[in-house]
C-alpha positions in Angstrom: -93.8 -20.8 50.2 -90.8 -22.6 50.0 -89.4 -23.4 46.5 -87.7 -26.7 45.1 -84.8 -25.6 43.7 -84.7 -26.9 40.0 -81.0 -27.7 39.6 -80.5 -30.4 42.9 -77.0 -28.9 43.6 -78.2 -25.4 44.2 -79.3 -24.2 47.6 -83.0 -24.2 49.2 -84.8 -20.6 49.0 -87.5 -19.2 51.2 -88.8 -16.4 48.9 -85.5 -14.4 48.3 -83.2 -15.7 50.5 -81.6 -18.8 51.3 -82.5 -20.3 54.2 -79.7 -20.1 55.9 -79.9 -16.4 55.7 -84.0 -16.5 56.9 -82.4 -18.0 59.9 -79.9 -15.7 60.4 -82.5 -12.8 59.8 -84.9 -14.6 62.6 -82.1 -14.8 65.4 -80.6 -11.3 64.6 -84.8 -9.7 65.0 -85.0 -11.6 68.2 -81.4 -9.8 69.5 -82.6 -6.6 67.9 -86.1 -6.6 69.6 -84.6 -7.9 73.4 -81.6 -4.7 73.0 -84.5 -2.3 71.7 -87.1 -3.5 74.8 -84.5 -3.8 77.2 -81.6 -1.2 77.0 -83.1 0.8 74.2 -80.3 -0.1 71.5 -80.8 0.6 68.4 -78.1 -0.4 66.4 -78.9 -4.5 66.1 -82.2 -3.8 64.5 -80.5 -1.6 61.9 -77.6 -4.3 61.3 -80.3 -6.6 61.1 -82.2 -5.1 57.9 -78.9 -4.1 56.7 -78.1 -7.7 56.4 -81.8 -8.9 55.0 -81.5 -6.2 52.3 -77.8 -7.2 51.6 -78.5 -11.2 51.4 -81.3 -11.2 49.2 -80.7 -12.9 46.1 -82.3 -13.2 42.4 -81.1 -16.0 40.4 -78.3 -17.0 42.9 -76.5 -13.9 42.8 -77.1 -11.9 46.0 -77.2 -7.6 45.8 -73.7 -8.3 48.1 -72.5 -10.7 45.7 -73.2 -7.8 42.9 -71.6 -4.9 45.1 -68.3 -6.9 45.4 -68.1 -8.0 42.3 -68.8 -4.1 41.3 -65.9 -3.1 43.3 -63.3 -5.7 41.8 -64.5 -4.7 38.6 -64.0 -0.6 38.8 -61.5 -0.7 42.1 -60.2 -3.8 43.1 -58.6 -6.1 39.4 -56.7 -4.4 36.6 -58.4 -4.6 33.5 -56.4 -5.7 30.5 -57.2 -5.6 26.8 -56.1 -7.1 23.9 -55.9 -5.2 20.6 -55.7 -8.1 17.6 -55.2 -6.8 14.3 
């Protein structure tokens, strides 16, 4: 089902990704499946749901988007605070 996006700015989504990304997905299972048949491999088709997982997104914010902005928060920026009296 594909979904009008309400705002005209944001981008097109294909159930939880953007479509960009389904495309992505679709060209990374047809690698994954040709190195799996053909030499075995396993490694692509792992990379492959590792990215589908990573890319999903709810409410424009993708889980990747949330794991670095998680690490800048706790790791990456120095927090600063204000005391006002």
């Amino acid at each position: 089902m594909y979904i009008y996006p309400d705002n005209l700015k944001s981008k097109a989504t294909l159930w939880l990704w953007e479509l960009r990304d389904i495309g992505i997905i679709g060209i990374g299972c047809l690698i994954s499946v040709f190195a799996l048949s053909r030499l075995g491999w396993l490694p692509p088709i792992v990379l492959t749901a590792v990215y589908a997982f990573l890319s999903i997104r709810f409410e424009d914010v993708s889980i990747l988007d949330f794991i670095r902005y998680a690490v800048a928060f706790f790791f990456g920026k120095q927090q600063t605070y204000e005391w006002r009296a």
